[in-house]
VOGU-3710 file (C-alpha; in Angstrom, 3 decimals, decimal comma):
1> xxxxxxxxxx> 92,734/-15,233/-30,133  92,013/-16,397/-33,509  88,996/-14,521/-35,567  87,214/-17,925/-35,974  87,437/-18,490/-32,034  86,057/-15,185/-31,475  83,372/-15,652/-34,027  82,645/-19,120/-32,062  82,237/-16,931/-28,879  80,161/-14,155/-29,814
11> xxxxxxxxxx> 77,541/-17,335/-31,634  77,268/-18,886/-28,220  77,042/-15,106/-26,310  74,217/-14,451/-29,002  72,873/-17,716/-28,360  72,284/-17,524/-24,119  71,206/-14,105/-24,405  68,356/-15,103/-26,788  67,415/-18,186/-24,509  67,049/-15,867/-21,556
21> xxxxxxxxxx> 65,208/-13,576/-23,140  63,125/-16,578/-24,090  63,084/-17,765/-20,903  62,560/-14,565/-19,132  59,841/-13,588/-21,614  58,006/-16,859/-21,295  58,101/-16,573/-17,285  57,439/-12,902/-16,738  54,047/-11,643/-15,322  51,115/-11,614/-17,873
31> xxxxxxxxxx> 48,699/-8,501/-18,049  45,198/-8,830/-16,807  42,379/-7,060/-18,147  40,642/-4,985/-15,979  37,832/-2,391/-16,274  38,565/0,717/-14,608  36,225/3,227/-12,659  38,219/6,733/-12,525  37,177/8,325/-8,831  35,179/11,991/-9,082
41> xxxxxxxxxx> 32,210/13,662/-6,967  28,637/13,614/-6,602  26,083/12,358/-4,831  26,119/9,328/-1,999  23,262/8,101/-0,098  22,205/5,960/2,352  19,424/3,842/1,988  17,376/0,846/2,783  15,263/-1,236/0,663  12,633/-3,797/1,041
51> xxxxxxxxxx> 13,195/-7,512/1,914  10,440/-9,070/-0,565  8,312/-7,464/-3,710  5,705/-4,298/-2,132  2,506/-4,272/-3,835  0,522/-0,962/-5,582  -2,751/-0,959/-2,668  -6,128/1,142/-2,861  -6,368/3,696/0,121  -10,311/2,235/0,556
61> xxxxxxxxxx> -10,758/-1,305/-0,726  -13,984/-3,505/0,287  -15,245/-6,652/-0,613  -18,668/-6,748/0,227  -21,217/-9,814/0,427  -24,945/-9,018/1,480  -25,764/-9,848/5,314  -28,256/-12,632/3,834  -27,813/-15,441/1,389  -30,496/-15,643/-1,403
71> xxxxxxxxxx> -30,936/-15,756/-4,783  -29,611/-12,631/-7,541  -32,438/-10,776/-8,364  -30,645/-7,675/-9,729  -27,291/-7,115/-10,619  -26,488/-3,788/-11,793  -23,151/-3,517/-12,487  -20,307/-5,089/-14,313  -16,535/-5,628/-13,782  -14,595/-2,264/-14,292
81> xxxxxxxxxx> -17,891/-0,211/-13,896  -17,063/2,969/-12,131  -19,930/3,342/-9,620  -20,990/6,586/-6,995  -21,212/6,464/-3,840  -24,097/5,340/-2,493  -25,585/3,636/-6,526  -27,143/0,273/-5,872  -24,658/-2,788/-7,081  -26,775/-5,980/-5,853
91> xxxxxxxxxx> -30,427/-6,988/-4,796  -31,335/-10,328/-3,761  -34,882/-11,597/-4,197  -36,911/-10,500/-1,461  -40,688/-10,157/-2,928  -41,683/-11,798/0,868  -39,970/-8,807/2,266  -41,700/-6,436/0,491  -45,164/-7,515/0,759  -44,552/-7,538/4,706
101> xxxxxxxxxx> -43,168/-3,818/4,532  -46,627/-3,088/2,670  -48,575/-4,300/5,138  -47,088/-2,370/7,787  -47,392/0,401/5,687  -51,135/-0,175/5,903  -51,037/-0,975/9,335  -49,975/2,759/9,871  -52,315/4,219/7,596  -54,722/2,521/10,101
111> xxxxxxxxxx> -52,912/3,374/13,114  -52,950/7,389/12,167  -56,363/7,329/11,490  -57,075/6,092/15,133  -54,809/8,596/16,385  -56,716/11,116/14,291  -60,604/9,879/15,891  -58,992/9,134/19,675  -57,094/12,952/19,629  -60,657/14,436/18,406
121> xxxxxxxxxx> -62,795/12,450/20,785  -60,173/13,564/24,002  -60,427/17,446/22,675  -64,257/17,081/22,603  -64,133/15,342/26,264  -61,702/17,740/27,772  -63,939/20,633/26,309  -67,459/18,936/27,853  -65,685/18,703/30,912  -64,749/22,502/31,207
131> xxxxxxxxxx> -68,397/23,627/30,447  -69,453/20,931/32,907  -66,732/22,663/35,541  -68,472/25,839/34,915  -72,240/24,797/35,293  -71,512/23,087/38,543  -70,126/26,527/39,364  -73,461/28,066/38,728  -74,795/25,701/40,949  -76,765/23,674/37,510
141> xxxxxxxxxx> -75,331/20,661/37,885  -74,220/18,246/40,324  -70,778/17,745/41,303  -71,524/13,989/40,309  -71,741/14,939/37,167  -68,303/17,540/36,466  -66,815/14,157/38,027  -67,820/11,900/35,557  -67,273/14,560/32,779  -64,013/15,203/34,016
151> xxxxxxxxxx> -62,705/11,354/34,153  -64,409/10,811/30,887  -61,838/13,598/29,124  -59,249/12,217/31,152  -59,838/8,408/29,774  -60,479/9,667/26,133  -56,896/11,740/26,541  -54,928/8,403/27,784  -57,049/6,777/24,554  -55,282/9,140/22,686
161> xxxxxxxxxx> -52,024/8,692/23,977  -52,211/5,029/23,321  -53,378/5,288/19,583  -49,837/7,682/19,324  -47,941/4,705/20,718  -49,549/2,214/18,270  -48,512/4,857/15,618  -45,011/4,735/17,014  -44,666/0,882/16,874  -46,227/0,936/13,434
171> xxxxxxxxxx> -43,324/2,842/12,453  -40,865/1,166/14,127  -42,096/-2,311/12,411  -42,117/0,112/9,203  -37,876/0,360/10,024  -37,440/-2,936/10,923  -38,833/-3,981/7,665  -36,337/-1,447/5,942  -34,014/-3,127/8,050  -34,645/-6,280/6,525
181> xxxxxxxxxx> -34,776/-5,389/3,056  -31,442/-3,505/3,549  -30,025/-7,130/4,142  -30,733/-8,259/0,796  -29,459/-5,240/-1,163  -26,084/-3,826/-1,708  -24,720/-0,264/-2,362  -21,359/1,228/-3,093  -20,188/2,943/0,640  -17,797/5,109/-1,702
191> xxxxxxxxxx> -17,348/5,978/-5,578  -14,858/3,615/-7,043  -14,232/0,736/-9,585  -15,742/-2,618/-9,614  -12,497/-4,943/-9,572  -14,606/-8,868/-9,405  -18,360/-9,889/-9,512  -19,097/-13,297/-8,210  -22,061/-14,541/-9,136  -24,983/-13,983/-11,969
201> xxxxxxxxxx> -28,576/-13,340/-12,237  -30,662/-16,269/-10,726  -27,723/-17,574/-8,857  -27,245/-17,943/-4,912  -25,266/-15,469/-3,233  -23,955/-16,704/0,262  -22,458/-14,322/2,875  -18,983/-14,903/4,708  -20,257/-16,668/7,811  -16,983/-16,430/10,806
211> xxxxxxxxxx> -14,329/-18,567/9,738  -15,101/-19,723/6,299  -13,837/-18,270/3,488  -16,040/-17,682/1,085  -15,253/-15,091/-2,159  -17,101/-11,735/-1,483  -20,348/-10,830/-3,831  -18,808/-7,749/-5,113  -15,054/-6,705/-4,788  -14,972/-2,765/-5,045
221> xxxxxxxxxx> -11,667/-0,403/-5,175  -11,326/3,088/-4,667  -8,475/3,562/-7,479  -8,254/7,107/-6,844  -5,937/6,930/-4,226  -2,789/4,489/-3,890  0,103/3,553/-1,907  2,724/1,165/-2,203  2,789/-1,565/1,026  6,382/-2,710/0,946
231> xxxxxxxxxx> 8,089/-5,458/3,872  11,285/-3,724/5,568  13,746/-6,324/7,588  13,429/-5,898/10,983  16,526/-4,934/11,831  15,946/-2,104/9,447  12,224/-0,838/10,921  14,037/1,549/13,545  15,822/3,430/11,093  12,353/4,267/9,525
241> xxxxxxxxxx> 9,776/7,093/10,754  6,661/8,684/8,980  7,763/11,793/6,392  10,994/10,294/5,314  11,698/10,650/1,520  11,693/7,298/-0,575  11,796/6,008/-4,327  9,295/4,111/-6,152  9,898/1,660/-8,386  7,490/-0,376/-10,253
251> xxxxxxxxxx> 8,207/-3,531/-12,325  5,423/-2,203/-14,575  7,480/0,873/-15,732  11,406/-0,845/-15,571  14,009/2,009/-15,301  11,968/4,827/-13,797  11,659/5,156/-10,391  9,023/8,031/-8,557  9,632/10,176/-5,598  7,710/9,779/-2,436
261> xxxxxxxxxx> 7,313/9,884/1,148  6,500/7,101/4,492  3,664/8,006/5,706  3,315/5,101/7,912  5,344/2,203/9,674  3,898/-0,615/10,994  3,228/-1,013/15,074  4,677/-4,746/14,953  6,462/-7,197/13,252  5,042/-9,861/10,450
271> xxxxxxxxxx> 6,580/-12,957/10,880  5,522/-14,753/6,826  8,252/-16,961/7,553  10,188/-18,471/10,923  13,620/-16,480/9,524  12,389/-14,002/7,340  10,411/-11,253/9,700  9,426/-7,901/8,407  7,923/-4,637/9,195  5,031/-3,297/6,965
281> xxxxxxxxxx> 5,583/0,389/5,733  3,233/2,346/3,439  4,678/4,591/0,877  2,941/7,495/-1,265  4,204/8,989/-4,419  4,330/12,904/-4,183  3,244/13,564/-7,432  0,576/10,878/-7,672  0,052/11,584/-11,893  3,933/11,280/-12,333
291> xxxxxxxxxx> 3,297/7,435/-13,000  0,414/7,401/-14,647  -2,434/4,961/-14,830  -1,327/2,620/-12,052  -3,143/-1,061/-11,230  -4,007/-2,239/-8,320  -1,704/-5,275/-7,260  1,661/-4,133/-9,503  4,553/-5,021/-7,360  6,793/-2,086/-6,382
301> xxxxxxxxxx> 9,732/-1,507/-4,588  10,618/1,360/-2,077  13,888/2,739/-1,386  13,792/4,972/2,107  16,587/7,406/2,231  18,185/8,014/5,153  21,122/9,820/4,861  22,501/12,012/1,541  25,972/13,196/0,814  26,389/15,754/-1,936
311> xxxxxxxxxx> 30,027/16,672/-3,826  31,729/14,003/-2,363  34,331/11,697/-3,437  33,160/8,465/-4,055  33,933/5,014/-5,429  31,861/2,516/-7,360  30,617/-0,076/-4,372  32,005/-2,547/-6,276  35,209/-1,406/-6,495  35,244/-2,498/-2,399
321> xxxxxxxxxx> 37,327/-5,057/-1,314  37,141/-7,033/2,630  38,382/-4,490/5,000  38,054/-0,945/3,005  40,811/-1,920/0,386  40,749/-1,092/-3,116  43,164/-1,869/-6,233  44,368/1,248/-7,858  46,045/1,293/-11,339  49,217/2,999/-11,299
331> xxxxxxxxxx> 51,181/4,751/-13,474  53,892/2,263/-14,189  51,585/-0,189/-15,203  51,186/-2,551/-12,245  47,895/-2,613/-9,574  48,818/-1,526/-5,916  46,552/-2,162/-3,031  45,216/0,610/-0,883  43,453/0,555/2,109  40,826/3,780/2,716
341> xxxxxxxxxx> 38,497/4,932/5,100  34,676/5,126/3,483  31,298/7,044/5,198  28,002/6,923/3,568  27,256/3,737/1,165  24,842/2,007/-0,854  24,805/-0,967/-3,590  26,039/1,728/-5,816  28,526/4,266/-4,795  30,592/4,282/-1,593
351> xxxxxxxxxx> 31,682/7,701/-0,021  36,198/8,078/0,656  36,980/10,040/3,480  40,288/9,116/3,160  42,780/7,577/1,114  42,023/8,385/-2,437  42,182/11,387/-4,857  39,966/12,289/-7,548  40,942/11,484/-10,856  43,187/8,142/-9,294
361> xxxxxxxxxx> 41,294/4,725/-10,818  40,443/1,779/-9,472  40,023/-1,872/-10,661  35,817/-2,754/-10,573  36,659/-5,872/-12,361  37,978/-7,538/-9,075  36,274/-11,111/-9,487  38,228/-11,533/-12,503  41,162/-14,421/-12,385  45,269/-13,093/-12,012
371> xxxxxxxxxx> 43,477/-9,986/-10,712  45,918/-8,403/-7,230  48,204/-6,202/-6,109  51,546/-6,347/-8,057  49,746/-8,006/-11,264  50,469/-5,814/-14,870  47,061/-4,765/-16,011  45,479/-3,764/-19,089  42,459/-1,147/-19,817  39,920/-3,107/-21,217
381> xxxxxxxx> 37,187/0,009/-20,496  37,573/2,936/-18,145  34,595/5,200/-17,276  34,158/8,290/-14,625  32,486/6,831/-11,596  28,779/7,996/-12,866  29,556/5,275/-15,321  29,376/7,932/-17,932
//
């Protein structure tokens, strides 16, 4: 063979092995990049968390109206006041009312006096009517006359008895004037903080007759002791009992949450909406300063534990694929599918029983297009699975 011929040969050789490399290189598999969780231990737990937004709640909250309607006389507080038990917050005119209660209080000054004179006057009687007893024992007087002396103490006695009883219903129309006033005034039933005020001086106040709602007088909040009310799904209520441990979270104070504990679960089932039924459970922090200055009303969120799993291998949750599988980066450069047998789990970590090692990664990436088994992969970020 002739050097030109060979020459000729080796061109065209040259030549197909560049166009299958070309073609080969423009065909072949490309690299996806994936972000990479490597597998270690720690902590897994099992929880449950409420359905809708809970709500910060006062352990004693009342809104209080006066039992009568009538117009502000006194009003002697203001919104955010912190009151005492027992301080006066409202009075209605009731000058009527008082004038009444004054002339009772007359009435009994006259009724005691009575008492006084009738008491005196049966002493004196029953006292004639002893000597009289002994004279018609001497034989000095008639027994006509220890008769009539006698029925004369017994007559000024029951006079005596009867000015007591007009004493008694003097005082009991003094009470039922108290009574009466009591209607038109209002007083703090426990030392708190004065959250609304309807109403001003000279204005009418009107009570909350049955059925109509009408905004209280005076809306008062015992801010010294909260708890978070928080909805539960129903299907979740049985897994919850008084004295389990939670975390609070508060939109308030974003990325802190507080440690507490149930301390009650409601007896039955609130249905808000036709598909959306909840239980009511009531949460309270265990170190009640730990957050602060808290608000009535803040929305919260509780997370009841019910289950925790300490130095044990775990995944990132969403590492998870349908049926306990998992992509795990290999060695050679290519993703292999695994399946694996999990225990405890929440939205954040999942616990492997079986079918992992520590220190193997896995693909968290796994919505990600070209992302499978068999696909070349490339590191765009790998972390521990703390995310650290």
């Amino acid at each position: 063979m002739s050097p030109t011929l060979l020459r000729r040969l080796l061109v065209v050789l040259l030549l197909g092995l560049l166009i299958a490399g070309g073609v080969w290189w423009l065909s072949r598999p490309q690299a996806v990049a994936v972000v990479l969780r490597e597998i270690d231990r720690g902590l897994v737990e099992s929880t449950i968390s409420n359905t809708r937004a809970g709500t910060v709640e006062a352990c004693q909250r009342t809104r209080l109206s006066t039992i009568t309607g009538g117009r502000i006389e006194i009003l002697a507080v203001k919104e955010g006041d912190r009151v005492q038990r027992g301080q006066l917050l409202m009075k209605l005119w009731n000058d009527d009312q008082q004038a009444q209660s004054a002339w009772i209080l007359a009435q009994v000054a006259t009724a005691r006096q009575r008492v006084d004179e009738a008491c005196v006057m049966a002493t004196n009687a029953e006292s004639e009517a002893a000597r009289q007893a002994a004279l018609r024992t001497q034989g000095f007087v008639s027994g006509a006359r220890e008769e009539s002396a006698r029925s004369e103490a017994l007559a000024r006695r029951a006079g005596c008895q009867a000015a007591k009883a007009d004493l008694n219903q003097a005082h009991a129309r003094v009470r039922l004037s108290q009574v009466e006033q009591g209607r038109t005034v209002l007083h703090a039933p426990f030392a708190g903080t004065i959250a609304k005020i309807v109403g001003e001086v000279g204005e009418y106040s009107t009570p909350s007759p049955p059925g109509v709602p009408t905004p209280p007088a005076i809306d008062l909040i015992d801010d010294s002791c909260l708890y978070i009310k928080a909805p539960m799904d129903e299907v979740d209520a049985p897994k919850i009992s008084a004295g389990q441990k939670v975390r609070i979270s508060l939109d308030a104070l974003p990325g802190r949450s507080f440690p507490g504990t149930v301390r009650r679960v409601a007896p039955y089932v609130s249905a808000v909406e036709k598909q959306a039924r909840t239980v009511d459970i009531e949460a309270t922090f265990t170190d009640p300063s730990a957050a602060g200055r808290l608000l009535v009303g803040y929305s919260a969120d509780v997370e009841v534990i019910l289950a925790i799993r300490e130095n044990v291998l775990r995944i990132p949750t969403s590492a998870l694929l349908e049926g306990n599988r998992v992509l795990v980066a290999q060695a050679d450069g290519l993703l292999a599918e695994r399946r694996i047998r999990t225990g405890l789990a929440n939205w954040e970590f999942t616990e492997i029983s079986e079918g992992l090692q520590a220190g193997e990664r896995v693909v968290t990436s796994l919505e990600r297009s070209g992302v499978k088994a068999g696909a070349p992969y490339i590191a765009e970020r790998e972390t521990t699975a703390s995310g650290k």
